[in-house]
C-alpha positions in Angstrom: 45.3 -12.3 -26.9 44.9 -11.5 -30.6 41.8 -12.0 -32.2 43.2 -14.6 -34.7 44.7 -16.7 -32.2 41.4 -17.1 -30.8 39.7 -17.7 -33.8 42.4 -20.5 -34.3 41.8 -22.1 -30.9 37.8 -21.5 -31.2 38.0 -23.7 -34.8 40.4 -26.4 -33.4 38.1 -26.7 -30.7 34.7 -26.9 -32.7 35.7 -29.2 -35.5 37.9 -31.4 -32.6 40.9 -31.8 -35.5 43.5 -29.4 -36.2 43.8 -30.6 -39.7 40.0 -29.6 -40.3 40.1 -26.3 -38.7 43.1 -25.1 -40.9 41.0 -26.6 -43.7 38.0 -23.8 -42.5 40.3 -20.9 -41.9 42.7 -21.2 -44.8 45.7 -21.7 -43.7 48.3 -24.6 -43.5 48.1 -27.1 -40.4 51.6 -26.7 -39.0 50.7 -22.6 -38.7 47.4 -23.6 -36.8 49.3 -26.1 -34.6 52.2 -23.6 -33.6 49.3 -21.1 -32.9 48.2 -24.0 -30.4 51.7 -24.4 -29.1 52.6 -20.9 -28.3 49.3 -20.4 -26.5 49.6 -23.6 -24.5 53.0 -22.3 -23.8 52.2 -18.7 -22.9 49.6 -20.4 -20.3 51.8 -22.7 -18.7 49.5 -25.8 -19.5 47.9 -28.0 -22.2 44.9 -27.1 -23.9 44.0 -30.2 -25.9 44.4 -33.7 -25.3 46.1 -35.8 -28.2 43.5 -38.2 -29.0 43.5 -40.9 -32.1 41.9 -38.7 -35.4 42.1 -35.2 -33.5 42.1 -33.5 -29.9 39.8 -32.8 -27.3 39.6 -29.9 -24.7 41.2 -29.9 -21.4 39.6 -28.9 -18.2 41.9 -25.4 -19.3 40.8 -25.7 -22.9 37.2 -25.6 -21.6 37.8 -22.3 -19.3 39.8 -20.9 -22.1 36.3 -21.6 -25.1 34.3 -19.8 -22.5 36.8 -17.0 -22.7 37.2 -16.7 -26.1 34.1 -16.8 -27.6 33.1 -14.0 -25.3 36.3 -12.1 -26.2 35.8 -12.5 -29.7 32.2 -11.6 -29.9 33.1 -8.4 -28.0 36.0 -7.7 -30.2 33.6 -8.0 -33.4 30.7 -6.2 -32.2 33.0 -2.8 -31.3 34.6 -3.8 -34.8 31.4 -3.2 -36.6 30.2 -0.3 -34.3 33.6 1.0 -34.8 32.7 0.9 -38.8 29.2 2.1 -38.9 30.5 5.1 -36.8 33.0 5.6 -39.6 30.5 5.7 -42.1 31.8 2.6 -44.2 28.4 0.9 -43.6 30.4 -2.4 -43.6 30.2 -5.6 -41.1 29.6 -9.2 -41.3 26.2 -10.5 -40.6 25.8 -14.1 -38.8 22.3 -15.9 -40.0 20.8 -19.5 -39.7 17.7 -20.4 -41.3 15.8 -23.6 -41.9 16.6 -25.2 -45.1 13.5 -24.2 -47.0 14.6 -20.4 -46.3 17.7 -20.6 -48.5 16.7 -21.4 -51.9 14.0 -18.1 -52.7 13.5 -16.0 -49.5 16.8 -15.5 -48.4 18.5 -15.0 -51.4 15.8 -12.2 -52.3 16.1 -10.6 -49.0 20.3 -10.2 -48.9 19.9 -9.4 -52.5 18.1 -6.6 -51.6 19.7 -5.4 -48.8 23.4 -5.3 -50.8 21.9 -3.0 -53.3 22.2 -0.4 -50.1 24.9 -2.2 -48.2 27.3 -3.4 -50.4 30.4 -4.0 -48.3 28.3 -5.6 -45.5 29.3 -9.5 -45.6 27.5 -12.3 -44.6 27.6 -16.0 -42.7 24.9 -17.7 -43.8 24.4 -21.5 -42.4 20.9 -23.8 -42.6 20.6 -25.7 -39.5 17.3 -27.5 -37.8 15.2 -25.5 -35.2 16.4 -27.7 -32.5 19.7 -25.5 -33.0 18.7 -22.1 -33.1 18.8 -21.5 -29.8 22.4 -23.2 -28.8 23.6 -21.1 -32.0 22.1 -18.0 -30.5 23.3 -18.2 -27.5 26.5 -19.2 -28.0 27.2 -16.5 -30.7 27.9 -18.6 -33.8 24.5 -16.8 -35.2 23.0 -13.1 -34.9 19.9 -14.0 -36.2 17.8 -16.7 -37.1 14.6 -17.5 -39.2 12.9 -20.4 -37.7 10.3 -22.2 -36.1 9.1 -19.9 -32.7 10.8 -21.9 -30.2 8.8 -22.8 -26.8 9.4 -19.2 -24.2 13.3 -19.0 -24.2 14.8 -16.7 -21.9 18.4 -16.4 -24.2 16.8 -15.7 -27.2 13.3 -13.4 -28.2 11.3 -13.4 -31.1 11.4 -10.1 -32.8 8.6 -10.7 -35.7 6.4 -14.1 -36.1 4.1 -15.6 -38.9 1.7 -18.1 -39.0 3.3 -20.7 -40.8 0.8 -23.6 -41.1 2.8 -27.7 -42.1 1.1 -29.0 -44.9 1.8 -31.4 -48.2 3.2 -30.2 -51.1 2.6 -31.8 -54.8 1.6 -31.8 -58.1 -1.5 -30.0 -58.7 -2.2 -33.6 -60.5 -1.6 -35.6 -57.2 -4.9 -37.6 -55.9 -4.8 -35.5 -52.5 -4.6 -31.9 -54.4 -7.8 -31.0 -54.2 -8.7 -31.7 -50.6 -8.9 -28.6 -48.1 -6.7 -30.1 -45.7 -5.4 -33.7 -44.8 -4.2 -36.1 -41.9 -0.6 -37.6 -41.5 -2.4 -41.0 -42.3 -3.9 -39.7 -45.0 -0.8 -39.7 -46.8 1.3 -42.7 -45.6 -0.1 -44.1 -49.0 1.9 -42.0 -51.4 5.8 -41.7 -52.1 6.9 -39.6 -49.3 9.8 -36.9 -49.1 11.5 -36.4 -45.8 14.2 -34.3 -43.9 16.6 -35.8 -41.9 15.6 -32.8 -39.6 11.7 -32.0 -39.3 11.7 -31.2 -35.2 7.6 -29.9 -35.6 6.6 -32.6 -37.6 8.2 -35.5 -36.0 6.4 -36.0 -32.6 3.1 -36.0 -34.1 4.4 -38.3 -37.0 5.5 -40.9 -34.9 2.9 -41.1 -32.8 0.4 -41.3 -35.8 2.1 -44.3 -37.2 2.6 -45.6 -34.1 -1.5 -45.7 -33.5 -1.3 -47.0 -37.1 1.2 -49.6 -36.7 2.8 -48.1 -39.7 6.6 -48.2 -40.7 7.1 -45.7 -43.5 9.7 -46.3 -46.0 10.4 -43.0 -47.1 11.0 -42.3 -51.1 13.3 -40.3 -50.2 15.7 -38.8 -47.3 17.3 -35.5 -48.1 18.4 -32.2 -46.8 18.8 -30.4 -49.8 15.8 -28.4 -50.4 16.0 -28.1 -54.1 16.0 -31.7 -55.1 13.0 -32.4 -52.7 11.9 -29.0 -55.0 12.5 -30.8 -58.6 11.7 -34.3 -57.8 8.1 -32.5 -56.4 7.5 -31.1 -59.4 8.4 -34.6 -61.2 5.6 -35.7 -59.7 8.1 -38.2 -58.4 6.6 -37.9 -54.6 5.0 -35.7 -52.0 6.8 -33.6 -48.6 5.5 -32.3 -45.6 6.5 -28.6 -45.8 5.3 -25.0 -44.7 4.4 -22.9 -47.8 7.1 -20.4 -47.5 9.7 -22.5 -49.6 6.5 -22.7 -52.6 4.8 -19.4 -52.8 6.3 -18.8 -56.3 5.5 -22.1 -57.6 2.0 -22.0 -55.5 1.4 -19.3 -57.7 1.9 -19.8 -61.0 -0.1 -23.6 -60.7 3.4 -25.2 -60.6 2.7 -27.3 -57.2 -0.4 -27.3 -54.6 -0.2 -26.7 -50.8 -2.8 -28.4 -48.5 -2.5 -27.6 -44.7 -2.4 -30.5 -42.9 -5.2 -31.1 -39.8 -3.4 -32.2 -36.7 -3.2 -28.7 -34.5 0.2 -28.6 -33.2 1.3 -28.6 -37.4 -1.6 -26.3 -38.4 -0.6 -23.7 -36.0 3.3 -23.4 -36.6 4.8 -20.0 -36.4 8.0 -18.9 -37.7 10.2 -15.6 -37.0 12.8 -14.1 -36.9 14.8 -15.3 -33.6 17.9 -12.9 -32.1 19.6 -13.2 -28.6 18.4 -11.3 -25.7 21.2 -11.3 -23.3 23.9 -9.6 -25.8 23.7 -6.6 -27.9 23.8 -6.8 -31.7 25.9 -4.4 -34.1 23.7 -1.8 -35.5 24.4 -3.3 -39.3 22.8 -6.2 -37.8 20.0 -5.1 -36.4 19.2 -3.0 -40.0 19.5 -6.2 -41.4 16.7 -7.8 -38.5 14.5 -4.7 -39.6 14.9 -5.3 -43.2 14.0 -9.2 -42.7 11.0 -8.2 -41.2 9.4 -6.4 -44.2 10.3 -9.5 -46.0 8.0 -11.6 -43.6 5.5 -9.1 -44.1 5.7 -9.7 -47.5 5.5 -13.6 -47.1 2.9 -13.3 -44.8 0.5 -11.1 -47.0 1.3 -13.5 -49.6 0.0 -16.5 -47.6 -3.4 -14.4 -47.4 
């Protein structure tokens, strides 16, 4: 089967509409939906059920993803193999990162790495840690900068930092000059959250639970930038790892005080790729170059 047949079938599957995976790839709806059709047809059996807002896979349909998403991956892997032996130095490189990643650190690092790659391309996507490994595994991602997940036998950590959860505010704030601080410590103050913090949430909820506390968060957001501003504002405070403020850390802008509780003092993030297939070798020049990068962030953290 041609490769953009299965990327049709892999997208109407994913995003459970046909509608929205013709809005992804690009193309009109009725091209995606004969795409469907002849394929059903060539197999001699449905492949999606009809269902009210979309379609959902068939027993087939499920054999089929399996299928395909190994197909595919194969197909792209000798693709960019296929390249590098050519000499074109081109290939598309998969990445997920936690949010706080994406507005200094990663820009910086693919920056740099165009300026001797410049045909490479990239797929870049923030998701929570809870996802690295499902993306991993499953080949939607190459490589991903995250929390060190518990021992994983699909995925291995190539490089990892220490990465300690703190509080990050004005250098103003009440709290700024303490050497570290407690969750309860700071259940007094506007807080920022994620809608995603997988380290901090355990010991969060078991703090306020001791407490008896409800917090009413300030605010909810995933967009790392506004948490950013609004920080800065001196509009609240957010539990965050320093990686996303080592500039403004720097120049005075904002304060970072580790918080106490271990399992948050001891975080450690890396860089995350799957162990059970083989990456292209643009990709792993691009896992080598993201490791001099957390070099660089980890000599900065001192």
């Amino acid at each position: 089967m041609h490769a953009a047949v299965l990327r049709y079938f892999i997208e109407v599957a994913r995003r459970g509409s046909i509608r929205k995976a013709a809005d992804v790839l690009h193309v009109a709806s009725s091209a995606v939906n004969r795409q469907i059709i002849n394929l059903e047809d060539e197999l001699g059996t449905p492949l999606f059920y009809r269902v009210p807002g979309g379609v959902r896979l068939t027993a087939a349909g499920e054999l089929l993803l399996s299928h395909a998403n190994s197909t595919l991956l194969d197909f792209e892997r000798v693709r960019d193999e296929i390249e590098d032996l050519k000499g074109l130095k081109t290939g598309n490189i998969r990445i997920i990162a936690i949010d706080s990643l994406m507005v200094d650190v990663l820009p910086e690092a693919i920056a740099a790495f165009h300026d001797t790659y410049p045909d490479v391309t990239y797929a870049v996507v923030a998701a929570g840690p809870a996802d690295v490994t499902k993306e991993l595994a499953s080949g939607n991602a190459d490589i991903a900068i995250s929390f060190v997940p518990e021992r994983q036998t699909v995925v291995r950590t190539v490089r990892e930092i220490a990465t300690p959860m703190g509080v990050v505010m004005r250098p103003d704030h009440p709290l700024a000059n303490r050497k570290s601080l407690s969750v309860p410590d700071c259940l007094d103050y506007p807080l920022f959250m994620q809608p995603d913090i997988l380290p901090l949430s355990p010991v969060l909820e078991a703090e306020l639970n001791a407490a008896r506390t409800r917090v009413r968060p300030k605010l909810i957001s995933n967009s790392m930038d506004l948490h950013k501003r609004l920080i800065k504002q001196g509009v609240g405070i957010a539990f965050f790892t320093p990686v996303a403020f080592l500039r403004e850390v720097a120049n005075g802008e904002l304060v970072h005080v580790p918080l106490a509780e271990p399992h948050l003092a001891n975080l450690r993030m890396g860089i995350i790729i799957p162990s059970q297939r083989q990456l292209s070798p643009m990709t792993m020049a691009m896992v080598a170059h993201l490791e001099g990068f957390l070099m660089g962030i980890e000599s900065q953290l001192g």
